[in-house]
RODO-2510 file (C-alpha; in nm, 4 decimals, decimal comma):
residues 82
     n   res          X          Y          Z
     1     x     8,8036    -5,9327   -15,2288
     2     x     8,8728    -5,7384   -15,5387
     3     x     8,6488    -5,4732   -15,6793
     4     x     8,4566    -5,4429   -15,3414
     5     x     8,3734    -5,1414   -15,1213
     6     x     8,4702    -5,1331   -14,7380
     7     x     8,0583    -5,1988   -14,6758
     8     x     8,0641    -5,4853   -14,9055
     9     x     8,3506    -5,5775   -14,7706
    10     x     8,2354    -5,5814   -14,3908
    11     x     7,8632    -5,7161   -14,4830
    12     x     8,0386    -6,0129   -14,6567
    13     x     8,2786    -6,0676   -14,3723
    14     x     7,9877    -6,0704   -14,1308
    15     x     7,7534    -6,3287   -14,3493
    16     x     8,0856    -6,5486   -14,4347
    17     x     8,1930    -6,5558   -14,0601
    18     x     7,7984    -6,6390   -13,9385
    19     x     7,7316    -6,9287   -14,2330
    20     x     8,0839    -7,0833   -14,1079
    21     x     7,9886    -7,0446   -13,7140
    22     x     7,6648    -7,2537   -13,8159
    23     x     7,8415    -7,4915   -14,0297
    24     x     8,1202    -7,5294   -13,7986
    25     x     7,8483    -7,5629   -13,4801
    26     x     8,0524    -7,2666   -13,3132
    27     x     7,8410    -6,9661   -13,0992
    28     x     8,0776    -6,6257   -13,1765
    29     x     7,9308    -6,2728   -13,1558
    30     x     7,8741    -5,9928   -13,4754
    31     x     8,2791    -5,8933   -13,4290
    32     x     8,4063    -6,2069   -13,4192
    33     x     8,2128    -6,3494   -13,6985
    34     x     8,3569    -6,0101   -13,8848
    35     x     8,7150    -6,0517   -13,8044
    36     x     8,7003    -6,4882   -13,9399
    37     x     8,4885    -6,3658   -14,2155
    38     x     8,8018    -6,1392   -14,3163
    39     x     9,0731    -6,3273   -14,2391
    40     x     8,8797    -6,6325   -14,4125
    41     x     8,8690    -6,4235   -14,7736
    42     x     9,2612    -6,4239   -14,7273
    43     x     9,2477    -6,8242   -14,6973
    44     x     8,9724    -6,8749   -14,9174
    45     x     9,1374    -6,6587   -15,2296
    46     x     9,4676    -6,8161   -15,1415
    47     x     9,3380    -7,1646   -15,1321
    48     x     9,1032    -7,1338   -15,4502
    49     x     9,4498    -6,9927   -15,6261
    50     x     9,6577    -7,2602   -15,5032
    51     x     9,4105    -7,5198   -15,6986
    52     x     9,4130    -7,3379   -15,9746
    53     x     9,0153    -7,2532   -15,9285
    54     x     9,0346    -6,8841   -15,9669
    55     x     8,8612    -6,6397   -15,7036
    56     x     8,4676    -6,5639   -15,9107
    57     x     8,4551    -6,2040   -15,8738
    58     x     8,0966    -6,0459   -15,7626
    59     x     7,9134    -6,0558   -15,4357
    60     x     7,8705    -6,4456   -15,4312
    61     x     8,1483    -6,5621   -15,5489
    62     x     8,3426    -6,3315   -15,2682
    63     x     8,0674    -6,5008   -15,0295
    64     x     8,1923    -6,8579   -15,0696
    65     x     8,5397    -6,8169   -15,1428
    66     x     8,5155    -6,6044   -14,7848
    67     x     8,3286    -6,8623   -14,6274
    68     x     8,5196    -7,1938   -14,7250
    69     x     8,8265    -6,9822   -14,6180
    70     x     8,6640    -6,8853   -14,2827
    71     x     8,5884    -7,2403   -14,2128
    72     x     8,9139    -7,3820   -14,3063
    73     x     9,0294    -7,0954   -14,0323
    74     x     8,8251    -7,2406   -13,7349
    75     x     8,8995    -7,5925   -13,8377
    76     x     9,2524    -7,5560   -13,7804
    77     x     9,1815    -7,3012   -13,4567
    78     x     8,9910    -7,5924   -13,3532
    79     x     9,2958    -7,8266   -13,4061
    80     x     9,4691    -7,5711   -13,1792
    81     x     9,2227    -7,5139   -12,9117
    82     x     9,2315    -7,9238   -12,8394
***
Protein backbone atom coordinates (compact mmCIF):
# COMPACT_ATOMS: atom_id res chain seq x y z
CA UNK A 1 0.00 0.00 0.00
CA UNK A 2 2.36 2.60 -1.24
CA UNK A 3 1.71 6.28 -1.18
CA UNK A 4 -1.18 5.83 1.40
CA UNK A 5 -1.88 7.48 4.77
CA UNK A 6 -2.47 5.33 8.04
CA UNK A 7 -6.51 6.42 7.51
CA UNK A 8 -6.42 5.27 4.02
CA UNK A 9 -4.69 2.65 5.01
CA UNK A 10 -7.16 1.38 7.85
CA UNK A 11 -10.47 2.48 5.75
CA UNK A 12 -9.13 0.23 2.92
CA UNK A 13 -8.27 -2.60 5.25
CA UNK A 14 -11.76 -2.41 6.71
CA UNK A 15 -13.73 -2.30 3.10
CA UNK A 16 -11.13 -5.09 1.66
CA UNK A 17 -11.64 -7.37 4.78
CA UNK A 18 -15.81 -6.77 4.65
CA UNK A 19 -16.11 -7.31 0.52
CA UNK A 20 -13.95 -10.66 1.17
CA UNK A 21 -16.18 -11.76 4.40
CA UNK A 22 -19.24 -11.40 1.86
CA UNK A 23 -17.57 -13.03 -0.95
CA UNK A 24 -16.12 -15.65 1.12
CA UNK A 25 -19.82 -16.14 3.04
CA UNK A 26 -17.81 -15.59 6.41
CA UNK A 27 -19.60 -13.33 9.54
CA UNK A 28 -16.24 -11.46 11.26
CA UNK A 29 -16.58 -8.20 13.24
CA UNK A 30 -15.03 -4.34 12.22
CA UNK A 31 -11.37 -5.64 13.80
CA UNK A 32 -11.21 -8.65 12.26
CA UNK A 33 -12.25 -7.56 8.90
CA UNK A 34 -9.29 -4.77 9.60
CA UNK A 35 -6.58 -7.09 10.56
CA UNK A 36 -7.46 -9.72 6.93
CA UNK A 37 -7.90 -6.55 5.10
CA UNK A 38 -4.11 -5.78 6.10
CA UNK A 39 -2.58 -8.81 6.05
CA UNK A 40 -4.50 -9.45 2.59
CA UNK A 41 -2.60 -6.14 0.90
CA UNK A 42 0.66 -8.14 1.88
CA UNK A 43 -0.74 -11.26 -0.22
CA UNK A 44 -2.46 -9.38 -2.71
CA UNK A 45 0.81 -7.04 -3.69
CA UNK A 46 2.91 -10.15 -3.38
CA UNK A 47 0.72 -12.25 -5.53
CA UNK A 48 -0.03 -9.48 -8.26
CA UNK A 49 4.09 -9.17 -8.31
CA UNK A 50 4.67 -12.72 -8.55
CA UNK A 51 2.49 -12.67 -12.01
CA UNK A 52 4.10 -10.02 -13.16
CA UNK A 53 0.68 -7.78 -12.92
CA UNK A 54 2.08 -4.88 -11.06
CA UNK A 55 0.26 -3.45 -7.80
CA UNK A 56 -2.18 -0.12 -9.64
CA UNK A 57 -1.38 2.50 -7.28
CA UNK A 58 -4.48 4.82 -6.03
CA UNK A 59 -7.37 4.07 -3.76
CA UNK A 60 -8.90 1.28 -6.05
CA UNK A 61 -6.35 -0.33 -7.23
CA UNK A 62 -5.05 -0.75 -3.35
CA UNK A 63 -8.87 -1.89 -2.85
CA UNK A 64 -8.67 -4.99 -5.04
CA UNK A 65 -5.22 -5.93 -4.85
CA UNK A 66 -6.18 -5.85 -0.79
CA UNK A 67 -9.18 -7.69 -1.32
CA UNK A 68 -8.10 -10.63 -3.72
CA UNK A 69 -5.20 -10.91 -1.16
CA UNK A 70 -7.62 -10.99 1.83
CA UNK A 71 -9.59 -13.67 0.21
CA UNK A 72 -6.79 -15.80 -0.85
CA UNK A 73 -5.99 -15.41 3.18
CA UNK A 74 -9.34 -16.96 4.40
CA UNK A 75 -9.32 -19.50 1.66
CA UNK A 76 -6.34 -21.09 2.88
CA UNK A 77 -7.46 -20.33 6.83
CA UNK A 78 -10.38 -22.16 5.67
CA UNK A 79 -8.18 -25.08 4.37
CA UNK A 80 -6.79 -24.97 7.94
CA UNK A 81 -9.81 -24.65 10.02
CA UNK A 82 -11.20 -28.15 8.24
Amino acid sequence: MTGVGIIATIIIGILAGWIAEKVMRRNHGLITNLIVGIVGSFIGAFVFNALGLGVQAGWIGSIVVSTVGAIILLFLLGLIRR
